[in-house]
MISEMI-582139 format. One line per field, with one value per residue (C-alpha): residue in one letter; residue number from 1; x, y, z. Coordinates in nm, 2 decimals. Layout:
type <- [A/...]
seq <- [NUM/...]
east <- [X/...]
north <- [Y/...]
up <- [Z/...]
This chain:
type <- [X/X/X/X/X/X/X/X/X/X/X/X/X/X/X/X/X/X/X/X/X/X/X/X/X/X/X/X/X/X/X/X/X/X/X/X/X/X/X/X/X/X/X/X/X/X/X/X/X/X/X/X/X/X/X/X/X/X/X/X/X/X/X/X/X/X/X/X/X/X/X/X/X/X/X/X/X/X/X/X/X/X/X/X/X/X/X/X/X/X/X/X/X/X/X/X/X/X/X/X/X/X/X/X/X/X/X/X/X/X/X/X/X/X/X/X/X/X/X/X/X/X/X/X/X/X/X/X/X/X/X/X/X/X/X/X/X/X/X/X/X/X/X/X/X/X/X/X/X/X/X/X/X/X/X/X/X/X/X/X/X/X/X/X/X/X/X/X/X/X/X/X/X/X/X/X/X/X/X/X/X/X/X/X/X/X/X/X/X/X/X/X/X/X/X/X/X/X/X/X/X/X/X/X/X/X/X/X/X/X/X/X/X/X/X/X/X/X/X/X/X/X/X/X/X/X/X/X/X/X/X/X/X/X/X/X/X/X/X/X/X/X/X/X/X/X/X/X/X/X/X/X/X/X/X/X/X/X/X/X/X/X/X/X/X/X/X/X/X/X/X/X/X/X/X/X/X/X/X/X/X/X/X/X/X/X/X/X/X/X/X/X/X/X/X/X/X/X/X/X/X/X/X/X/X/X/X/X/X/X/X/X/X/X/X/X/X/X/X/X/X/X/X/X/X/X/X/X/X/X/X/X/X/X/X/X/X/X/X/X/X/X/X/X/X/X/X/X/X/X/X/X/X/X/X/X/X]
seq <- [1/2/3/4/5/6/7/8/9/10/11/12/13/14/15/16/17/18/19/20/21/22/23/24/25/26/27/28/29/30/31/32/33/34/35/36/37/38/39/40/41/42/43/44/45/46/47/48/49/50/51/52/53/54/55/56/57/58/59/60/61/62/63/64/65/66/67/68/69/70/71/72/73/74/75/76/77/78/79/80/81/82/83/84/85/86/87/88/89/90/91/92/93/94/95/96/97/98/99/100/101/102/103/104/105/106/107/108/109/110/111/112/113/114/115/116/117/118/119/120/121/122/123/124/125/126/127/128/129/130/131/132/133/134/135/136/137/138/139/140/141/142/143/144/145/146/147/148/149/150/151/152/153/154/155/156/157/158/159/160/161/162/163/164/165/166/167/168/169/170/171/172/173/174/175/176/177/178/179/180/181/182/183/184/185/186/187/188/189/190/191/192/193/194/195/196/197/198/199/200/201/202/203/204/205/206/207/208/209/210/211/212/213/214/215/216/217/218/219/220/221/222/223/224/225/226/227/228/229/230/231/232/233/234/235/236/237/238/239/240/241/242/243/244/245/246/247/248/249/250/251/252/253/254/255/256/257/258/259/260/261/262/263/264/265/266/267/268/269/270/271/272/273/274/275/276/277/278/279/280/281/282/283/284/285/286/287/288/289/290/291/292/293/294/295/296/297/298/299/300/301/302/303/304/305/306/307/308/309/310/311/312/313/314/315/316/317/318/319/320/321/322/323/324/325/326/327/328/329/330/331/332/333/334/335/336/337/338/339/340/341/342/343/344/345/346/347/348/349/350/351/352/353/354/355/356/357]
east <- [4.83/5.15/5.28/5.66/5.78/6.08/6.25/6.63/6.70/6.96/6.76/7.02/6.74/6.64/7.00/7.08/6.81/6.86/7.25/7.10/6.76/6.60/6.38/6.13/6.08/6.08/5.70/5.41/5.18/5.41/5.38/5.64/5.57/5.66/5.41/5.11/5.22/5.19/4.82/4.73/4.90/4.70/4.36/4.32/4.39/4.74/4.93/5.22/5.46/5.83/6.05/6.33/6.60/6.93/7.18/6.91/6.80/6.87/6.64/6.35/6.37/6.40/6.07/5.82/5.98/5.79/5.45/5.23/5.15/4.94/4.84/5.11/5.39/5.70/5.98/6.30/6.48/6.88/6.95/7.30/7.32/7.02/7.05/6.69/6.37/6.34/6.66/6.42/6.20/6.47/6.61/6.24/6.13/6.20/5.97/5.71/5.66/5.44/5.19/5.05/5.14/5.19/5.52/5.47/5.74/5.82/5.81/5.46/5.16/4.85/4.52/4.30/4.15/4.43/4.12/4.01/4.34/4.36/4.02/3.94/4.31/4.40/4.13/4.17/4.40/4.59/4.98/5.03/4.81/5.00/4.93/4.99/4.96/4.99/5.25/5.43/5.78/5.78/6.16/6.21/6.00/5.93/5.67/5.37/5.31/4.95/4.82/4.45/4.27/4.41/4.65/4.99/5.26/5.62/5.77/6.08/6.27/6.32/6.35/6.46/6.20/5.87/5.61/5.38/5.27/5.19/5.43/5.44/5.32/5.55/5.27/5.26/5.05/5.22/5.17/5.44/5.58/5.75/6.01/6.08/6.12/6.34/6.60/6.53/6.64/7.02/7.12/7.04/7.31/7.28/7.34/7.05/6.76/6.47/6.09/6.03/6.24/6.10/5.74/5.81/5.94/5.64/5.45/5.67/5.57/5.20/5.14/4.82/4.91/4.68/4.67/4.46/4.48/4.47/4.19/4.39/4.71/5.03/5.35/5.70/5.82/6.22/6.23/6.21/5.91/5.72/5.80/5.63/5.34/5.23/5.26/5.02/4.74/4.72/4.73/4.39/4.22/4.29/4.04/4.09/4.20/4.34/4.50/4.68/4.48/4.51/4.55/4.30/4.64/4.64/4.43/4.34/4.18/4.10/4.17/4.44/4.61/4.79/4.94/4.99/5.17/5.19/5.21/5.15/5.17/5.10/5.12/4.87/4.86/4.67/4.58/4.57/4.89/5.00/5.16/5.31/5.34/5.58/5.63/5.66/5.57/5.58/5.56/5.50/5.30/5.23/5.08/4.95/5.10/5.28/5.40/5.57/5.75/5.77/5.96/6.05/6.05/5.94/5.98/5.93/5.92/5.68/5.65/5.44/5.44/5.69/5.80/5.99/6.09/6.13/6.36/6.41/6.43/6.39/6.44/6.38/6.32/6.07/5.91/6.00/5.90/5.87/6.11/6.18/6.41/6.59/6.58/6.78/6.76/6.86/6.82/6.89/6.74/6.80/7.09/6.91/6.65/6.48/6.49/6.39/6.14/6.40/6.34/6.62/6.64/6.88/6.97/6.98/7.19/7.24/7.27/7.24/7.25/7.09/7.21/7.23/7.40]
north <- [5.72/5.77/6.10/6.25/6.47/6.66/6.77/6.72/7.14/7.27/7.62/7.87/8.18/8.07/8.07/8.08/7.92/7.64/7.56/7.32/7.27/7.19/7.44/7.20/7.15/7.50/7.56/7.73/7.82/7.53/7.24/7.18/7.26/6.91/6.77/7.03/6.87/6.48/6.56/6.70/6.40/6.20/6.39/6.27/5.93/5.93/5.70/5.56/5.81/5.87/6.15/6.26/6.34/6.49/6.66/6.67/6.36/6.26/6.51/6.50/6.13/6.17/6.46/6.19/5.83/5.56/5.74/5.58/5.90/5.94/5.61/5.63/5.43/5.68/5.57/5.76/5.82/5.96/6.22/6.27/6.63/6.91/6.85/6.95/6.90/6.70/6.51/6.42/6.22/6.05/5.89/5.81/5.57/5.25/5.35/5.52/5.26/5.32/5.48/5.83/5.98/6.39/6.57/6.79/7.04/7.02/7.36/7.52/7.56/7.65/7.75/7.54/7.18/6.93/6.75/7.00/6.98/6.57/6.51/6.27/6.30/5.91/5.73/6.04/6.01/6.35/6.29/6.59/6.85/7.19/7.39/7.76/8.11/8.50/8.62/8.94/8.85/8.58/8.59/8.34/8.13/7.83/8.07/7.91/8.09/8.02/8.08/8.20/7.87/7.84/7.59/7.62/7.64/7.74/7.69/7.89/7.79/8.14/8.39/8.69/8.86/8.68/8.62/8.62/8.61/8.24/8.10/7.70/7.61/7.33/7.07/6.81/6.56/6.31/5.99/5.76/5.98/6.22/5.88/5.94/6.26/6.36/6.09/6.29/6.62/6.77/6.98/7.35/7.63/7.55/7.23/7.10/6.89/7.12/6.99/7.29/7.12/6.80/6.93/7.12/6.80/6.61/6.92/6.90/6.52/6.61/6.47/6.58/6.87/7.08/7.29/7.48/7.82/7.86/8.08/8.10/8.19/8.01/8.02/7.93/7.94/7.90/8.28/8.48/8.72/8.42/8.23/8.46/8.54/8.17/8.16/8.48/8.31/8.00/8.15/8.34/8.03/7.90/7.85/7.94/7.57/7.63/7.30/7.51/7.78/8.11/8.33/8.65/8.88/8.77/8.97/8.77/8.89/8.71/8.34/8.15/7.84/7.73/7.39/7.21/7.33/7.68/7.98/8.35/8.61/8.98/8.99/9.13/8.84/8.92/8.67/8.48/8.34/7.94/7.92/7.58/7.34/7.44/7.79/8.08/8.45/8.75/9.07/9.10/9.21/8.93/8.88/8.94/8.66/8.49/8.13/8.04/7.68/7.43/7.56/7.90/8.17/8.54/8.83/9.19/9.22/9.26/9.02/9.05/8.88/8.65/8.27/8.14/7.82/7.60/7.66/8.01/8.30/8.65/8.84/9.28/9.25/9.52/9.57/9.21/9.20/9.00/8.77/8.41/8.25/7.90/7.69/7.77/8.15/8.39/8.76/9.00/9.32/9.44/9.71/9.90/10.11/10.22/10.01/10.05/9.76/9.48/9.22/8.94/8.62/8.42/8.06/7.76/7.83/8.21/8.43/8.80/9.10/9.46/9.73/10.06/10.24]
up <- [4.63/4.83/4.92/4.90/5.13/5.13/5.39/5.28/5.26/5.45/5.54/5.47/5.46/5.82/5.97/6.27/6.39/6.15/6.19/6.44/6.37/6.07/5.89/5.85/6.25/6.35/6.51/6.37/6.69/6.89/6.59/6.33/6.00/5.92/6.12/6.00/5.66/5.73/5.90/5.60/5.38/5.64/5.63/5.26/5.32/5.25/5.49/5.27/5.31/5.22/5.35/5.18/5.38/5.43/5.70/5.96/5.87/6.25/6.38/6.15/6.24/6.60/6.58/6.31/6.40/6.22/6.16/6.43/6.58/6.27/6.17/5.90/5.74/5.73/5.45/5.50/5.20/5.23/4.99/5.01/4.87/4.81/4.39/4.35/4.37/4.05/4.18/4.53/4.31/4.09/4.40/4.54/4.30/4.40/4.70/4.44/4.22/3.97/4.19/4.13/4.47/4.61/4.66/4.90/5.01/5.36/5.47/5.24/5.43/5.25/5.32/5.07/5.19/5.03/4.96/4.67/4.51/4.51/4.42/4.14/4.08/4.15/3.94/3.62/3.34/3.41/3.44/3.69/3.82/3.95/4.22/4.14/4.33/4.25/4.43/4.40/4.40/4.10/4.04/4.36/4.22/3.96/3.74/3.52/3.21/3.05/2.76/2.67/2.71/3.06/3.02/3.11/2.85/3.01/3.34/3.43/3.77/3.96/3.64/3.61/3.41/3.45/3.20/3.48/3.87/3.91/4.12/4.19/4.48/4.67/4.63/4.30/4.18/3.94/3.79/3.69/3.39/3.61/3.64/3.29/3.28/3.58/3.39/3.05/3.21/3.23/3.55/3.54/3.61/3.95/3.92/4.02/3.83/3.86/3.90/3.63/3.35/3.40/3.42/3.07/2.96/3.01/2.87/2.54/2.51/2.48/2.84/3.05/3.28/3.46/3.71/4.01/4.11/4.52/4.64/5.01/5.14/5.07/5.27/5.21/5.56/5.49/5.56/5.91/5.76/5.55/5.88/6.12/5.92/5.87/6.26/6.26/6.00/6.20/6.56/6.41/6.41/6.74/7.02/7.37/7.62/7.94/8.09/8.39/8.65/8.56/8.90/8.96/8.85/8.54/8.23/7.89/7.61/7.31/7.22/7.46/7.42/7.79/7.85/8.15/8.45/8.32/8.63/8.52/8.80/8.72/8.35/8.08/7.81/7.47/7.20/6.98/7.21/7.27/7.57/7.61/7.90/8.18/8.12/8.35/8.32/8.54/8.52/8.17/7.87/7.61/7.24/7.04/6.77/7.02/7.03/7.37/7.32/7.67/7.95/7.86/8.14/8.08/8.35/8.32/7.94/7.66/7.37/7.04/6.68/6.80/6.78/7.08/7.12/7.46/7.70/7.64/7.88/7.85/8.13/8.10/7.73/7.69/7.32/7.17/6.82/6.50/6.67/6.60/6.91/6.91/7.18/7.53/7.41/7.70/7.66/7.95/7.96/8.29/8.21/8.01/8.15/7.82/7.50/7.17/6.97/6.91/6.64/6.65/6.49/6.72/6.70/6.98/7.28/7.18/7.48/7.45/7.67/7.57/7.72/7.62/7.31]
């Protein structure tokens, strides 16, 4: 099989951070999504891979280039505008071919082994096997509606009154009929051809679809919240690797990640934390549910449940919270003697300074 992976959004929930950078590359625990998602393509045996690209298709390029990292063969293809999901494969199939392959949405992360979901998939007779999850806000979804035997019956892209709480996961399984379908299918209202219609399509036309339920999480991570709670769930299964000395002023508790040429002086740091290579802290108070990108610099503040990405420096920031940074962040603290918990969401180059009132 070959897999599909899109990564063509233009991450307007995740703004600011993403008027530069593409939502797709922002880091869980110091990886891009993207990347957690072609190890997992990978990890089944999946190596023929096309990406589906658009603004940032630059960047994305620049962060995967042609694959070798993973032993895979990366196939960009250009989507000139986001026109949908169903829209992603239309323009993909001269590198699909007839193949069954996976379409796997570039910023999901799920729990499950991808190796339940595929199994037996390639060599069956099935047209397309769904992914589906309860969730509790099914309205900004694509929503599964199944009837008493279990199968499904009706898909409905982001409704506004529900017929129930399974929500599509962003991973597909199809065979060649999706081609024929996403060309059978008109735009929606939002002008967009939507993976939904063409699934109900092929459902229409008697074809084989079926469909697992996940017993995990699932995370949409084009959202601050979604974003930092996916970076919470896989910090918990770190284990602790120190490539730098830690000095005799330094406490730790739980499970540490510290790159290379890392200094800490005085600071209390509390996992799960990743600390990546290059950084400095001082004086401060770190973690838990922290991700520290290369580089940054930290001094007499306190961080917790947060995302920062490299280059960054915070300097006085006390109570840091739920807290995703760009790249080249500065905040300045140092004005304000006594500050209340701050949860900011700042974008590349931003530079900020708290002061009181």
């Amino acid at each position: 099989m070959k897999g599909l992976i899109l990564a063509g959004g233009s991450g307007r929930r995740l703004r600011p951070i993403t008027h530069k950078t593409a939502k797709q590359l922002v880091p869980i625990a110091n990886k891009p999504i993207l990347h957690y998602v072609i190890e997992d393509l990978v990890g089944v045996g999946i190596t023929e891979l096309g990406i589906v690209v658009g603004d940032t298709a630059q960047e994305i390029e620049k962060s995967v280039g042609n694959g070798s990292l993973w032993d895979a063969n990366i196939t960009y293809i250009k989507q000139e505008k986001p026109l949908g999901l169903a829209h992603a494969v239309l323009i993909s199939e001269p590198f699909l071919g007839k193949e069954k392959f996976v379409m796997y949405l570039g910023d999901n992360m799920f729990e499950d082994s991808l190796h339940d979901v595929v199994d037996g998939f390639e060599k069956s007779s099935t047209n397309a096997r769904l992914l589906l999850a309860k969730v509790h806000n099914p309205q900004s979804f694509g929503v599964a509606e199944v009837d008493e035997q279990g199968a499904i019956k009706g898909l409905v892209e982001k409704p506004e009154n529900p017929k129930s709480d399974l929500a599509l996961v962003g991973v597909y399984l199809f065979d060649s009929t999706i081609h024929r379908a996403v060309k059978a299918i008109e735009p929606s209202n939002r002008g967009e051809l939507e993976i939904t219609d063409a699934i109900q399509w092929m459902i229409d036309e008697n074809q084989n679809v079926e469909h697992r339920t996940l017993k995990g999480w699932w995370i949409d991570a084009g959202k601050k919240d979604p974003l930092l709670l996916c970076n919470e769930l896989i910090l918990e299964k770190i284990e602790s690797l120190f490539l730098s000395q830690i000095g005799e002023t330094v406490t730790l508790k739980g499970e540490i990640v510290v790159g290379e040429n890392v200094e800490i002086i005085d600071s209390n740091i509390q996992g799960p934390i990743v600390i990546g290579s290059g950084v400095r802290i001082e004086r401060s108070d770190i973690g838990p549910y922290v991700s520290i990108g290369d580089e940054c610099k930290i001094e007499d503040s306190s961080v917790e449940r947060s995302v920062i990405m490299e280059k960054s420096h915070l300097s006085g920031v006390t109570q840091l919270t739920k807290s995703v940074l760009g790249r080249e962040v500065e905040i300045d603290g140092k004005e304000s003697e006594v500050q209340e918990p701050t949860s900011l969401m700042l974008g590349d180059g931003t530079k900020v300074n708290l002061k009181n009132g």
